[in-house]
C-alpha positions in Angstrom: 134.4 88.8 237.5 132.0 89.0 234.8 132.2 92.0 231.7 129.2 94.2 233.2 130.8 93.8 236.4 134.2 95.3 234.9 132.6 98.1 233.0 131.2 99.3 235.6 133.9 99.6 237.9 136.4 101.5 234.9 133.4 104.1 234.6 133.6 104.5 238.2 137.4 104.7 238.2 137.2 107.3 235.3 135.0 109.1 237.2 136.9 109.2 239.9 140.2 110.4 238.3 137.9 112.8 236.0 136.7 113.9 239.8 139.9 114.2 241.2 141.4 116.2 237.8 138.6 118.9 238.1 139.3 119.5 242.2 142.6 120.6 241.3 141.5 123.2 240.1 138.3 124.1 241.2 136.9 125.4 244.0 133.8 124.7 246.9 130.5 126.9 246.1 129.4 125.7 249.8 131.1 126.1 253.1 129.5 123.1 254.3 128.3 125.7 257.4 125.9 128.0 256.1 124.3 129.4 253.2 126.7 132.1 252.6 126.9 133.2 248.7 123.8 131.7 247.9 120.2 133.4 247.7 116.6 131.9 247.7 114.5 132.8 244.9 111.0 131.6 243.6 109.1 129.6 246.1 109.9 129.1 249.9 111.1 125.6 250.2 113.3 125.1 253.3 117.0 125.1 253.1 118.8 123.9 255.6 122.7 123.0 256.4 122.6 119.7 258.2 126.3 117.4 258.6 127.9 119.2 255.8 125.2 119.1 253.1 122.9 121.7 251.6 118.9 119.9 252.7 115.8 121.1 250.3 112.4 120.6 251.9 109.6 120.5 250.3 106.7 122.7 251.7 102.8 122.7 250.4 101.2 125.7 248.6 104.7 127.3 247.0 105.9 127.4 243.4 109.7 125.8 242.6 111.9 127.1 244.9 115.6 127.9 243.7 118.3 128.2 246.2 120.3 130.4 243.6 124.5 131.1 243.8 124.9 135.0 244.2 127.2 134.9 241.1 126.8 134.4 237.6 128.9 131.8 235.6 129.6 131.4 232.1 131.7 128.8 230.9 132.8 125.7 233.8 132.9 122.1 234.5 130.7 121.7 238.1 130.2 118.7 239.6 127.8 118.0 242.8 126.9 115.1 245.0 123.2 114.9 245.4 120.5 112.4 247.2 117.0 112.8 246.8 113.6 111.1 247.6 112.7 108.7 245.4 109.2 110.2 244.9 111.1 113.4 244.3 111.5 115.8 240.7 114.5 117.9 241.2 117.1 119.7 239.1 119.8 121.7 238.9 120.0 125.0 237.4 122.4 126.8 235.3 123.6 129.9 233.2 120.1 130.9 234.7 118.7 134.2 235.0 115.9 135.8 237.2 114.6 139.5 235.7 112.1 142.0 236.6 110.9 142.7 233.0 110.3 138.0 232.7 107.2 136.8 234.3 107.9 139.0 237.3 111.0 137.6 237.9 110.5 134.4 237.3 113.4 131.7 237.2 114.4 130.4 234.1 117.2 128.7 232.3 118.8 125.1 231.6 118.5 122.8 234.0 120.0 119.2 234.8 117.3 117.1 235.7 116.8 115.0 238.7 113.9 112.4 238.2 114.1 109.4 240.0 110.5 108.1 238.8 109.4 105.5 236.1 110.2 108.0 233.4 113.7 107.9 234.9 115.1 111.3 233.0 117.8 111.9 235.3 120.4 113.6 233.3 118.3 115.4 230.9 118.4 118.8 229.8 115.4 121.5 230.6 114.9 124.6 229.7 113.0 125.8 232.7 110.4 128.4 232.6 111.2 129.1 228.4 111.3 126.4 226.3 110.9 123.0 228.0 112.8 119.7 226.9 115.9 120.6 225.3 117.3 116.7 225.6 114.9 113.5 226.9 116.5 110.8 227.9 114.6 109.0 224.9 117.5 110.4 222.7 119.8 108.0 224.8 117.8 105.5 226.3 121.3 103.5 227.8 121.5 106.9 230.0 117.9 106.1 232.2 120.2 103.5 234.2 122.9 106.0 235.1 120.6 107.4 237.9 120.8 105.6 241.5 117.6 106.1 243.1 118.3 105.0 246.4 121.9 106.4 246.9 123.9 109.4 246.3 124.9 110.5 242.5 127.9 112.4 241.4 126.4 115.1 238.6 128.8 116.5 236.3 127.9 118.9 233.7 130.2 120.8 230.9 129.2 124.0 229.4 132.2 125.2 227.2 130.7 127.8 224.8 127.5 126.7 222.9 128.3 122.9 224.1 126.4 121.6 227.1 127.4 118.1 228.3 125.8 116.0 231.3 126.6 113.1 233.4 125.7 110.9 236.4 127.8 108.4 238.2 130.4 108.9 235.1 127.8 108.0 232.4 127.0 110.7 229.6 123.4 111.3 230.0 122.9 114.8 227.5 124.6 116.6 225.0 123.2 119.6 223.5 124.5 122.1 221.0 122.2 125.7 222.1 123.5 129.7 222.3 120.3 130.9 224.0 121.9 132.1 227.2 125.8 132.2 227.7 125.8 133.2 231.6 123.7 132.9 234.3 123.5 132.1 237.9 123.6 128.1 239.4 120.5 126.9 241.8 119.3 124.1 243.3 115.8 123.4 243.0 113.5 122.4 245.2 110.2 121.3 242.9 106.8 122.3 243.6 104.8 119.6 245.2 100.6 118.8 244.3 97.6 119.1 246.5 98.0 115.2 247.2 101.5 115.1 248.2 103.0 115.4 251.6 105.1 117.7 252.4 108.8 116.9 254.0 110.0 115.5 251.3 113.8 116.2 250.9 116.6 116.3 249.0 120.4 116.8 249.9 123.8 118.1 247.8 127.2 118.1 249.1 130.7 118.4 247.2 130.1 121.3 244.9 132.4 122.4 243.0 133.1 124.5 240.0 136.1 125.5 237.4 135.9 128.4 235.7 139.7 128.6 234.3 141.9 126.0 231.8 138.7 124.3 230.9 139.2 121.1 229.0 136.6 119.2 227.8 136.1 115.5 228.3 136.9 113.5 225.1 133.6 112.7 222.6 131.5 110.0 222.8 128.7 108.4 220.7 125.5 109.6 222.4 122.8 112.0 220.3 123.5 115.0 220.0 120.5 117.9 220.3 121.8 120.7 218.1 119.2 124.0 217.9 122.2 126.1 216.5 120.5 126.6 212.4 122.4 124.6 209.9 125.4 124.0 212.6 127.5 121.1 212.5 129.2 120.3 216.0 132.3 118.0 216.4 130.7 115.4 217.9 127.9 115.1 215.3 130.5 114.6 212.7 132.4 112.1 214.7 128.7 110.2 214.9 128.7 110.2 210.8 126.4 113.1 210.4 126.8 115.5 207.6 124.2 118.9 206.0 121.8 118.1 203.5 121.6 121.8 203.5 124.2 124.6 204.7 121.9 127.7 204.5 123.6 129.3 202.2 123.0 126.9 198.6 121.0 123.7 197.6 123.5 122.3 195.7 122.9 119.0 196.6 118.8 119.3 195.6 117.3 119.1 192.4 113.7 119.6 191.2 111.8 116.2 192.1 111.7 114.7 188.3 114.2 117.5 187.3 118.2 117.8 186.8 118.3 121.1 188.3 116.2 123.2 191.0 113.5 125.0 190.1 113.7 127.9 188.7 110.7 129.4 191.1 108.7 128.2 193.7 112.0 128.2 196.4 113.9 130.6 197.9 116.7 130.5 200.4 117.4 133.3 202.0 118.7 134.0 205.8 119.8 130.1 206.5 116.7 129.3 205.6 114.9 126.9 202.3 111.0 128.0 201.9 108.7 127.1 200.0 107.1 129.6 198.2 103.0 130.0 198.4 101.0 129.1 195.7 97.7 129.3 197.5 97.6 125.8 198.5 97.7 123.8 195.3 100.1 120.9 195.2 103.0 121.4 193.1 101.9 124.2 191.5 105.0 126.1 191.6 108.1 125.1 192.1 107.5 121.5 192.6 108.6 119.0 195.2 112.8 119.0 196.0 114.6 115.7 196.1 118.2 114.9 197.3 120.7 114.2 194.4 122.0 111.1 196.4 119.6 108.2 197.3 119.8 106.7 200.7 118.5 103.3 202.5 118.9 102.8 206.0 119.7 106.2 207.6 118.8 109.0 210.2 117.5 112.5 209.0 117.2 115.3 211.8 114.9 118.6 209.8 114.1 121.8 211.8 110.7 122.9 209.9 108.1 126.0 210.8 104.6 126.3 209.5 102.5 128.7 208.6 99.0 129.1 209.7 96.8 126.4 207.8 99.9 124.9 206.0 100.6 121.4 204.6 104.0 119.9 203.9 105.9 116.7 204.2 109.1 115.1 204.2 109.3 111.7 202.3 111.8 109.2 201.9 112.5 106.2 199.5 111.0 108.2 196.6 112.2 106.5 193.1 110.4 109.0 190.8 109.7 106.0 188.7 105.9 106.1 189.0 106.7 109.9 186.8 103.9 111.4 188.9 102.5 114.4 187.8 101.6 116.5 191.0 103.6 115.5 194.2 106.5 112.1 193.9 105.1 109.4 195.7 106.9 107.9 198.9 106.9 106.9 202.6 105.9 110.7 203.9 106.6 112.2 207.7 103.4 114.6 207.2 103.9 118.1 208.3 100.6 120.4 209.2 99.1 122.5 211.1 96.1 120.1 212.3 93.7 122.8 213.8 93.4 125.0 210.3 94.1 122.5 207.4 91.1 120.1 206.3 94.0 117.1 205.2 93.8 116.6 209.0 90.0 115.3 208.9 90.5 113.2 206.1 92.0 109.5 206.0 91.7 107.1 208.8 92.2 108.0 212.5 94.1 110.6 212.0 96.2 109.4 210.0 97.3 112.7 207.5 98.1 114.5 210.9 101.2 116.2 212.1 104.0 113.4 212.2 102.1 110.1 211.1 102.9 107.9 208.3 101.1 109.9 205.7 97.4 107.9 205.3 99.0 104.7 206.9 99.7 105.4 210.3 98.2 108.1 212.8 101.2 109.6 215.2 101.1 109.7 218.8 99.9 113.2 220.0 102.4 113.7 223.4 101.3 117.5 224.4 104.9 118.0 225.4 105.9 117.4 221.7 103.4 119.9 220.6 104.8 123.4 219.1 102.4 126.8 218.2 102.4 127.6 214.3 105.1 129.6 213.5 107.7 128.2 216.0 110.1 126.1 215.4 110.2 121.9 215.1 113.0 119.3 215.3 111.8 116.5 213.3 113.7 113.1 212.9 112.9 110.0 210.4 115.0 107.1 211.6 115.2 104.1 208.8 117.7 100.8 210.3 119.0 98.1 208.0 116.1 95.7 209.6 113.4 98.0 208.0 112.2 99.2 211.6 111.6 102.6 211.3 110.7 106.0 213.6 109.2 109.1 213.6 110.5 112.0 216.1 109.4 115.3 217.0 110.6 117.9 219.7 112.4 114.7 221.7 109.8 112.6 221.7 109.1 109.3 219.6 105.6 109.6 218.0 105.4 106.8 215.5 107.0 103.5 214.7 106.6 101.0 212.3 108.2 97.9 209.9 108.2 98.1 206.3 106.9 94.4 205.0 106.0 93.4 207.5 102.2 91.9 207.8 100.8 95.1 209.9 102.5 97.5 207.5 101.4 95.5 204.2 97.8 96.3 205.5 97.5 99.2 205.5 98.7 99.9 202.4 96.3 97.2 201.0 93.8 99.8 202.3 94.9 103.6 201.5 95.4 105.8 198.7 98.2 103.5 197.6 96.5 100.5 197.5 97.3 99.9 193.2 101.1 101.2 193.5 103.2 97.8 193.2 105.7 97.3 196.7 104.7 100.9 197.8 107.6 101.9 200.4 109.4 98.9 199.9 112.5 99.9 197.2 115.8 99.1 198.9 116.8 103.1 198.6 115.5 106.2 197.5 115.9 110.0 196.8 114.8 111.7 200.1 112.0 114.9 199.1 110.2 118.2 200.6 106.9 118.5 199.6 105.8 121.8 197.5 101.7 121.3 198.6 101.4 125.2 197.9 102.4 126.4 201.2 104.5 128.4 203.2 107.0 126.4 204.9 110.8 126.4 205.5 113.3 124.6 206.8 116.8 124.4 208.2 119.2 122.6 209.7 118.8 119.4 207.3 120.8 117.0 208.2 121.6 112.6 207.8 123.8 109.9 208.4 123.8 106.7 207.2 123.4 103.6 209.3 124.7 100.2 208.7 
């Protein structure tokens, strides 16, 4: 027997026992007869019982349907059998709510995809109806193979607290750190279908179960974590080497860029949050940039950041001061702006000095999805391996990627604004900096680990 071949069955027979632990003591949400304690709500898919399993149809001209438990849960570990069409978007619902006074009652809440297409997402985290992708499966790429399309798959999802965890067929697929609703109902969605699909199309749970009582969480694991909590470390994100570059409270471990100290104006914290105080646009003309005290090389840096109408900012990264600039410190820059309002987004190559590109090197990828209004909130990440390879995040989504030295990379810097700065990008490590362009922007929930 071969190592995959041996992995795979321990993660079945730990998913078996983890299984087996959980039906002691919890109990059936379905009869396996009828529909009793659940309630449709949203569209009017069919649900059906059929040979001990709960059957979603899908039917033309509806919305998502929701077949929705009467009862709300809060805390629980529930696990569910499900099989669906492989042309099929599904999902599971939880600590889900549907009010009068929100879009006329509309469904809404997490939800624990099923997506057995090309994308292959199964496992991810949704907040349906609100806020949309709380965790892709890009976070944890190893996760899109947990998801048998042609077969039946055992979900299993955690919510203990503000910690949500997923899996399928034993293999963590999402972990995400969020207090935006602590109770809610369970449902089983039946997804809304397009003009040019047939209806008919079906999908089938059996199994499900739920604890409410002696909860005990699965042990930790290595897979990203999503954190929207402000300045919150969680467990696992220490186990996975991260640590606060910023606690909300101080910026003790900041200094002016150029400077031994912070600035004495320009910056204010205040309610978890670092902002940069207006100066009417005009690049370091108050407080300055802020650099880290520590350089870094290879690492990973996750930034929450919010803009103001028309505002320019950036974060940059193996900044050496050396150059003794006397407006903004010069380095690689994730560029933060609002593109509709500020004129930097017209100027450079291509797009190049817009929201989440390589600042005049490299124009970002502009996935809708990814897309935030001014004056919500962003989760950015910069990701720098030992190999030089490095990536650009936003909202989930990987907008950018690139190699310092290598050929590609060398040519573009032959042909922007840093064209005469001698191996631009290239030191070995580097303070890490917010940009002070004279705008109102904060940010929170600063945080890196180093890779090796």
């Amino acid at each position: 027997m071969n190592l995959k071949a041996s992995i795979s069955i321990l993660l079945l027979c730990i998913s078996f026992i983890s299984f087996s632990q959980t039906n002691k003591k919890s109990q059936s949400l379905f009869n396996g007869k009828d529909l009793t304690g659940w309630k449709q709500l949203g569209g009017k898919a069919k649900y059906t019982v059929e040979n001990g399993e709960i059957v979603g149809t899908t039917v033309p001209d509806e919305p998502n349907s929701f077949l929705a438990t009467e009862k709300n849960y809060g805390d629980f570990i529930f696990e569910v059998e499900l099989l669906a069409d492989t042309s099929m978007n599904s999902g599971i619902q939880f600590r889900s709510l549907s009010n009068p006074e929100y879009q006329k009652g509309r469904v809404h809440g997490y939800q624990m995809e099923v997506d057995p297409s090309a994308r292959a997402w199964s496992g991810g985290i949704y907040d349906e109806a609100r806020r949309g992708w709380l965790y892709t499966l890009e976070y944890n790429p190893e996760a899109k193979k947990a998801y048998n399309k042609t077969g039946w798959n055992k979900y299993r999802m955690e919510c203990i607290g503000t910690t949500i965890r997923t899996w399928i067929n034993g293999i963590p697929t999402g972990h995400l750190i969020d207090a935006e609703t602590a109770s809610g109902f369970i449902a089983l969605q039946v997804h809304a279908i397009g003009k040019n699909d047939h209806p008919g199309k079906q999908i089938r749970w059996r199994n499900i179960r739920i604890q409410t009582a002696d909860l005990k969480a699965s042990p930790g694991d290595k897979i990203f974590v999503a954190n929207t909590i402000p300045n919150n470390l969680s467990s696992q994100e220490k186990t996975n080497g991260y640590s606060l570059l910023f606690n909300g409270k101080d910026a003790s471990q900041w200094r002016g860029a150029y400077k031994t100290a912070m600035p004495e104006k320009g910056w204010v914290i205040s309610e978890g949050l670092l902002s940069v105080v207006p100066s009417g646009g005009k690049e370091s003309a108050n407080g300055g940039d802020i650099v880290t005290k520590k350089e870094y090389g290879a690492f990973e840096m996750k930034f929450d950041f919010k803009l103001s109408e028309g505002a320019n900012s950036g974060v940059k990264y193996f900044v050496t001061e050396k150059e003794n600039n006397k407006g903004s410190a010069i380095g690689l820059e994730y560029q933060i702006l609002d593109d509709e309002r500020h004129p930097d987004a017209k100027l450079g190559v291509n797009g190049n000095r817009t929201l989440g590109s390589l600042y005049d090197l490299m124009t970002s990828k502009k996935i809708p999805a990814s897309q935030k209004k001014i004056g919500e909130w962003n989760q950015g990440m910069i990701r720098v391996y030992p190999n030089n390879r490095v990536e650009y995040w936003l909202n989930g989504y990987k907008i950018l990627e690139y190699e310092r030295g290598s050929p590609e990379f060398l040519d573009l810097v032959a042909k922007s604004k840093y064209k005469d700065l001698p191996n631009f990008g290239m030191a070995p490590k580097g303070h890490i900096l917010l940009q002070d362009h004279g705008d109102a922007v904060s940010f929170r929930s600063l945080k890196i680990k180093e890779l090796k």
